[in-house]
C-alpha positions as CSV (number, residue, x, y, z in Angstrom):
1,X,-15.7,30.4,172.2
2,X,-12.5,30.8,170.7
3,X,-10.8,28.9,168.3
4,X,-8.4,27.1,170.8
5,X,-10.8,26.2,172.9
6,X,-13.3,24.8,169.6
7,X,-10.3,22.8,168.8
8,X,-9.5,21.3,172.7
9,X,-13.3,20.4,172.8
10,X,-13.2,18.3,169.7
11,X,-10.0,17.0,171.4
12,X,-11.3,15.9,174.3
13,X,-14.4,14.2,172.6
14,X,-11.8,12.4,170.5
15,X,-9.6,11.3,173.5
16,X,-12.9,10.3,175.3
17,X,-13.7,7.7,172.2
18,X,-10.1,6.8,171.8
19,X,-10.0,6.0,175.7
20,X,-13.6,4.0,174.8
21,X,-11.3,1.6,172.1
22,X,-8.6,1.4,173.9
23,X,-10.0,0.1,176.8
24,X,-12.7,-2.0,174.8
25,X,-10.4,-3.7,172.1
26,X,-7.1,-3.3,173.8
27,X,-5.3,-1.3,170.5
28,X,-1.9,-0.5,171.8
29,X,-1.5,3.4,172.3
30,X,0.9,4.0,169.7
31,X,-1.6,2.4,166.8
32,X,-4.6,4.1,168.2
33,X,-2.8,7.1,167.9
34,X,-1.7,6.5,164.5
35,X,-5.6,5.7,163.4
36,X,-6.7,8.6,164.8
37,X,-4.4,10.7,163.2
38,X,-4.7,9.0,160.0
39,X,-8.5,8.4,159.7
40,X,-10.7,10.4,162.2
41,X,-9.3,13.6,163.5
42,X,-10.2,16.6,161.6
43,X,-11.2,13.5,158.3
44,X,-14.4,14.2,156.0
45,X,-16.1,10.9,156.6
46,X,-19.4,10.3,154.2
47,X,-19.3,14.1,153.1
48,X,-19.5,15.7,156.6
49,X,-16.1,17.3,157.7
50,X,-15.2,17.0,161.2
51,X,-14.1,19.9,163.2
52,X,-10.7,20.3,163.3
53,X,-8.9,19.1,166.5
54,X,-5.7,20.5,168.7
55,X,-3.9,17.1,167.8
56,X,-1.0,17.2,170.6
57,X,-3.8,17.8,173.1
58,X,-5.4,14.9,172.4
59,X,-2.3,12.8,172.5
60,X,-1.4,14.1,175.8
61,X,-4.9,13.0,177.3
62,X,-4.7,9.7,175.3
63,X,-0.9,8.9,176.9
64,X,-1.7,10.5,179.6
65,X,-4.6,8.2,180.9
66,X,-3.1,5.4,179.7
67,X,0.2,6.2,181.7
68,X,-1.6,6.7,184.8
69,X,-4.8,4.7,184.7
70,X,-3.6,3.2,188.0
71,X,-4.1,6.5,190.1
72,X,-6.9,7.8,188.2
73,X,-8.5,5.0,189.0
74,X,-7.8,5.1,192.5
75,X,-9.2,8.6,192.8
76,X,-12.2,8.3,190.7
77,X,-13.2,4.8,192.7
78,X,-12.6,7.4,196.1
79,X,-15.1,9.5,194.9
80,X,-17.8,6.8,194.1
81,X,-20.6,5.8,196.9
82,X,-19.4,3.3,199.1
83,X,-22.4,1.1,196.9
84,X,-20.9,1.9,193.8
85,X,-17.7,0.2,192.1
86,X,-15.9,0.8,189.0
87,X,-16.7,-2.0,187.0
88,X,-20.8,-0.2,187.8
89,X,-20.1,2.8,185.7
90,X,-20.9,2.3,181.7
91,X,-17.6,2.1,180.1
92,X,-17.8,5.2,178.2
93,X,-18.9,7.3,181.6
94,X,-15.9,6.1,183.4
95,X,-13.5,7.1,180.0
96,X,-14.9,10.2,180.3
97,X,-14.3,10.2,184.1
98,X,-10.2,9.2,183.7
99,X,-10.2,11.8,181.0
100,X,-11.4,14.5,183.2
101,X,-9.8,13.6,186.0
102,X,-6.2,13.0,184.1
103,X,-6.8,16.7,183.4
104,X,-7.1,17.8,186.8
105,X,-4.4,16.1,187.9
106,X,-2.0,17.3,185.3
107,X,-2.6,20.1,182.6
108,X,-2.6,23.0,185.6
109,X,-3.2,25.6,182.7
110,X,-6.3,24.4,182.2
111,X,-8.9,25.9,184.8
112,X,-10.9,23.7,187.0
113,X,-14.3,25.0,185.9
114,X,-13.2,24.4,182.1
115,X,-12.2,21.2,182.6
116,X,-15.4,20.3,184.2
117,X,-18.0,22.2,182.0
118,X,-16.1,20.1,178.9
119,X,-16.6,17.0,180.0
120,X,-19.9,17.6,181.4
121,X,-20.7,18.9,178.0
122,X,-18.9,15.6,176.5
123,X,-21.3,13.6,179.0
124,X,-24.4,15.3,177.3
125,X,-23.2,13.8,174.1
126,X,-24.3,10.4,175.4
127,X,-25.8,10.5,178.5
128,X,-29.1,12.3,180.2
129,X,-28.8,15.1,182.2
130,X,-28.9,12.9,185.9
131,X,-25.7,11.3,184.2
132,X,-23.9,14.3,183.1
133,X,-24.5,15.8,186.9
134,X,-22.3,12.5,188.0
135,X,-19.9,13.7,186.2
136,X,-19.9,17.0,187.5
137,X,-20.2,16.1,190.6
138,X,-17.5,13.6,190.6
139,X,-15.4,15.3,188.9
140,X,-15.3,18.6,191.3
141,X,-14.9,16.3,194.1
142,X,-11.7,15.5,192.2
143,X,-10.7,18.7,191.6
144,X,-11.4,19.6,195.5
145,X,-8.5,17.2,196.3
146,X,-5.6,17.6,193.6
147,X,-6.2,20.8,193.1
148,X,-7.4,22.2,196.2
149,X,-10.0,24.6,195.2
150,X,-13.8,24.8,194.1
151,X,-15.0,25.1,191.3
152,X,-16.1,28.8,190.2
């Protein structure tokens, strides 16, 4: 794994917690930036030093899903059974989900099968392995219709 690509997986593990406050507490974008920057990404919290983190690629997710949550939405509720709903999914799942799915939609450099093994591996920090299939799963069915293509 290269350096970049270390510092865009701390990113998106970032962006997925961020995401989790946002929608949780309601911090306005700008100021949740602003903490993140200031107290978490890349900080030494009780002697352990975080890994450092591609900081503009986080705020892009973080603006990004926020900007568009209405469409993300739309496409990740699509996806779901026709039994399932959003407000089913455990609120960090479904951050992880818009995160994912944000980056389908819009960072075309990124390759389909990265963005999917990242979040899947993001999904392994807190969920089992049935849970981190969903978001495999839901998330190449996404990737299926904005970007046309299967996942290698």
């Amino acid at each position: 794994m290269t350096a970049k690509s270390n510092t865009r997986s701390t990113a998106r593990l970032a962006a997925v917690q961020a995401l989790f406050q946002h929608h949780m507490e309601k911090t306005p974008v700008p100021r949740l930036l602003k903490e993140f920057h200031d107290h978490r990404l890349g900080a030494e919290i009780e002697d352990a030093q975080y890994r450092p983190v591609e900081v503009d690629f986080f705020d892009d997710i973080v603006i990004g899903v926020s900007r568009n949550i209405g469409e993300i939405d739309q496409l990740i509720e699509e996806k779901l059974a026709s039994d399932w709903s959003m407000g089913r999914l455990d609120k960090t799942m479904l951050q992880i989900l818009r995160a994912g799915a944000f980056e389908l939609m819009e960072r075309d450099e990124v390759p389909t099968g990265t963005v999917i093994s990242e979040y899947v591996d993001v999904a392994h920090a807190f969920f089992n392995k049935k849970d981190s299939g969903f978001v495999n799963g839901l998330l190449d069915a996404i990737a299926k219709q904005v970007r046309g293509e299967v996942k290698s």
